[in-house]
C-alpha positions in Angstrom: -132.2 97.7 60.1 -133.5 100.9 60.6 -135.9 101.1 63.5 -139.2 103.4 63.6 -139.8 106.7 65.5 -141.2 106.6 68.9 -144.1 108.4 66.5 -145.0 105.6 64.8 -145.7 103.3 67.3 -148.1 106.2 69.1 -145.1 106.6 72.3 -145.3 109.9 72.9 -142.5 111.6 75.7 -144.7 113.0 77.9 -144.1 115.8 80.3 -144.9 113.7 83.3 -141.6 111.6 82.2 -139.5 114.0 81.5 -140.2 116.0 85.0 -139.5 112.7 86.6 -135.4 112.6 84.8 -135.3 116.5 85.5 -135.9 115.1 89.2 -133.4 112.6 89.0 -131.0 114.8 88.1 -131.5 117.4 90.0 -131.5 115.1 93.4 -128.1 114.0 91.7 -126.8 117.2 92.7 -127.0 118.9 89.1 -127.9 122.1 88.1 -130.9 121.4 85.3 -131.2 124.9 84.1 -127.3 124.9 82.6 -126.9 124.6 79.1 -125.7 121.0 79.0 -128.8 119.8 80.8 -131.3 121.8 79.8 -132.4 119.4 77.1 -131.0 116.3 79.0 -134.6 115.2 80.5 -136.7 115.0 77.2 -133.7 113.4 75.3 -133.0 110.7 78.5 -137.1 109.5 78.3 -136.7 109.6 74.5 -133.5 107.8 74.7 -135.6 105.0 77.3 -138.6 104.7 75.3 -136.9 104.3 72.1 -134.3 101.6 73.9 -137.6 99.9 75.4 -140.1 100.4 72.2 -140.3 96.3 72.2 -143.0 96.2 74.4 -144.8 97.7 71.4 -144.3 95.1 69.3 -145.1 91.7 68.6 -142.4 89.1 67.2 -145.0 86.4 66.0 -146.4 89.0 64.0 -143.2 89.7 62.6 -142.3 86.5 61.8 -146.0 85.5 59.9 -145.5 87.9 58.0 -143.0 86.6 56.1 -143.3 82.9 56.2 -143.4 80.9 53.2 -144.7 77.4 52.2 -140.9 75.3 51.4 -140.2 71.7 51.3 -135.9 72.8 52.6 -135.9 70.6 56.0 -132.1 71.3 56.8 -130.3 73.7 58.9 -130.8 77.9 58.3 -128.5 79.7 60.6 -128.5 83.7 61.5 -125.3 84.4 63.4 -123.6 87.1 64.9 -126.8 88.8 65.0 -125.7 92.4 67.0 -128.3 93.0 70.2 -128.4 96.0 72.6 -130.4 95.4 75.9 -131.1 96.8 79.2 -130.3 94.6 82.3 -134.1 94.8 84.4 -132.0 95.0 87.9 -130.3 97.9 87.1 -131.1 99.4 84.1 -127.8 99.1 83.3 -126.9 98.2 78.8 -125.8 94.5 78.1 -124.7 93.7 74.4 -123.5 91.0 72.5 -124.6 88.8 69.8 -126.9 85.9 69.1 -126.7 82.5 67.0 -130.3 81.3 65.8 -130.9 78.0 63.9 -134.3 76.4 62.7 -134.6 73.2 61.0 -137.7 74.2 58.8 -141.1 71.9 58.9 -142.6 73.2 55.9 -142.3 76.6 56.6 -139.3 78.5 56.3 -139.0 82.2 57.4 -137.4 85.2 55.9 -134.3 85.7 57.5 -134.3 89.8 58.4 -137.2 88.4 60.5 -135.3 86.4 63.2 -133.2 89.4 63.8 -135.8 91.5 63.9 -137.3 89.4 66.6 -134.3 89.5 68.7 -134.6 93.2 68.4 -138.0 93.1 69.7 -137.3 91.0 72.7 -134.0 93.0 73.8 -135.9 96.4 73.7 -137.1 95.6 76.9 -136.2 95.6 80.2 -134.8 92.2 80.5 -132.2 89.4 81.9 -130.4 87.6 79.5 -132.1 84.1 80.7 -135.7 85.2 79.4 -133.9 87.0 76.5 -133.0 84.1 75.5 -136.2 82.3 76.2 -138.6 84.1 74.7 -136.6 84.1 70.6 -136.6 80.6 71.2 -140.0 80.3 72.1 -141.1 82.6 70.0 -139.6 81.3 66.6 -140.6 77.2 67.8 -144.3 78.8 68.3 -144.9 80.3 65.3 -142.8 78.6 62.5 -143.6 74.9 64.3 -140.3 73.7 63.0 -138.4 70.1 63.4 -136.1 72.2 66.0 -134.6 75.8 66.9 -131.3 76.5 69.0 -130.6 79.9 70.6 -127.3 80.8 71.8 -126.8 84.4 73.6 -123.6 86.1 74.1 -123.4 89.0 76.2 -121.2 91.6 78.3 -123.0 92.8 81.3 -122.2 96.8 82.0 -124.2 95.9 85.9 -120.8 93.5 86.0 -118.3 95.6 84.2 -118.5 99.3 85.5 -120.1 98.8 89.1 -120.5 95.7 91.8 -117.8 93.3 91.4 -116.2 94.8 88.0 -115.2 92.3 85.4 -114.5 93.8 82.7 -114.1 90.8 80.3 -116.5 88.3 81.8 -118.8 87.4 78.8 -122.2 85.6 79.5 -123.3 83.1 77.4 -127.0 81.6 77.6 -128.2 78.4 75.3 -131.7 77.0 74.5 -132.5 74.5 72.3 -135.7 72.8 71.5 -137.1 69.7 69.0 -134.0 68.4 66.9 -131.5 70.6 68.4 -132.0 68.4 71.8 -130.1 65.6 70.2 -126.3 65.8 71.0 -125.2 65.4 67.3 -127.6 68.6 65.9 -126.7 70.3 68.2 -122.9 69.9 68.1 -123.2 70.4 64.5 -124.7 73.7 64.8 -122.5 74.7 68.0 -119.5 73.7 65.3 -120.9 75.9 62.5 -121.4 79.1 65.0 -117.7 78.1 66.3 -118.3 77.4 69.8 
């Protein structure tokens, strides 16, 4: 999916940010005026702005603008849906992949949507808990289906490269509401996304 410029959504790199990396850097020890860094500030607060750009956008939005009147009432999966976050405690990437399902209620939803509204929710500063959360929400809010199940998958660079260094610890988070609370949906859907 490709994503908008920073442009488009009226985030602009200002100077202000990008003093505040060349001052990181520098208290780092660096040398800012060598060729290697010389553009590294206004390319690191393009790089977080762009990496945080979904607190400029709204996932119900998103997803009303492409639901449709349907009578299908069974399962519609998205899996192995790629996201890219950053961890809020230390600004650190986590990465992995999410499983969505929604039983529609009359309203069923174009699918590029739910990724879209992962998207939205990982391009912020975030733990994997309210990640997780907030789709679920999110989709159960606006498409007021029979049920929706959320299942996150993710490594954790804050665990892999620094503090207690696991490098193949994987986190997995879970959230199911409506149908998806009875044992047999969900174990059918947990079946279908091979878990």
């Amino acid at each position: 999916m490709p994503y908008k410029k920073l442009e488009e959504y009226n985030i602009q790199v200002t100077d202000d940010v990008k003093n505040r990396y060349k001052s990181i850097i520098e208290e780092l020890g660096e040398d800012t005026t060598r060729d290697g860094l010389l553009k590294t500030p206004e390319r690191a607060a393009k790089a977080m702005l762009f990496l945080t750009q979904g607190y400029h956008q709204d996932p119900v939005e998103v997803l009303k603008s492409a639901m449709f009147k349907e009578s299908y009432n069974e399962m519609v999966i998205v899996k192995d849906i790629e996201l890219y976050s950053l961890c809020e405690h230390h600004m650190l990437p986590f990465f992995g992949k999410a499983h969505i399902a929604y039983i529609p209620n009359g309203n069923i939803v174009g699918l590029s949507k739910l990724p879209r509204v992962v998207d939205i929710f990982a391009r912020r500063l975030q733990v994997q808990e309210r990640l997780t959360e907030g789709v679920l929400d999110c989709i159960n809010d606006t498409l007021k289906p029979q049920g929706v199940a959320v299942v996150i998958e993710a490594y954790h660079m804050c665990m892999m490269m620094r503090g207690v260094q696991k490098q193949n610890s994987v986190t997995t988070t879970s959230g199911f509401r409506g149908q998806f609370e009875k044992i047999e949906t969900r174990n059918e859907f947990l079946k279908l996304i091979g878990k």
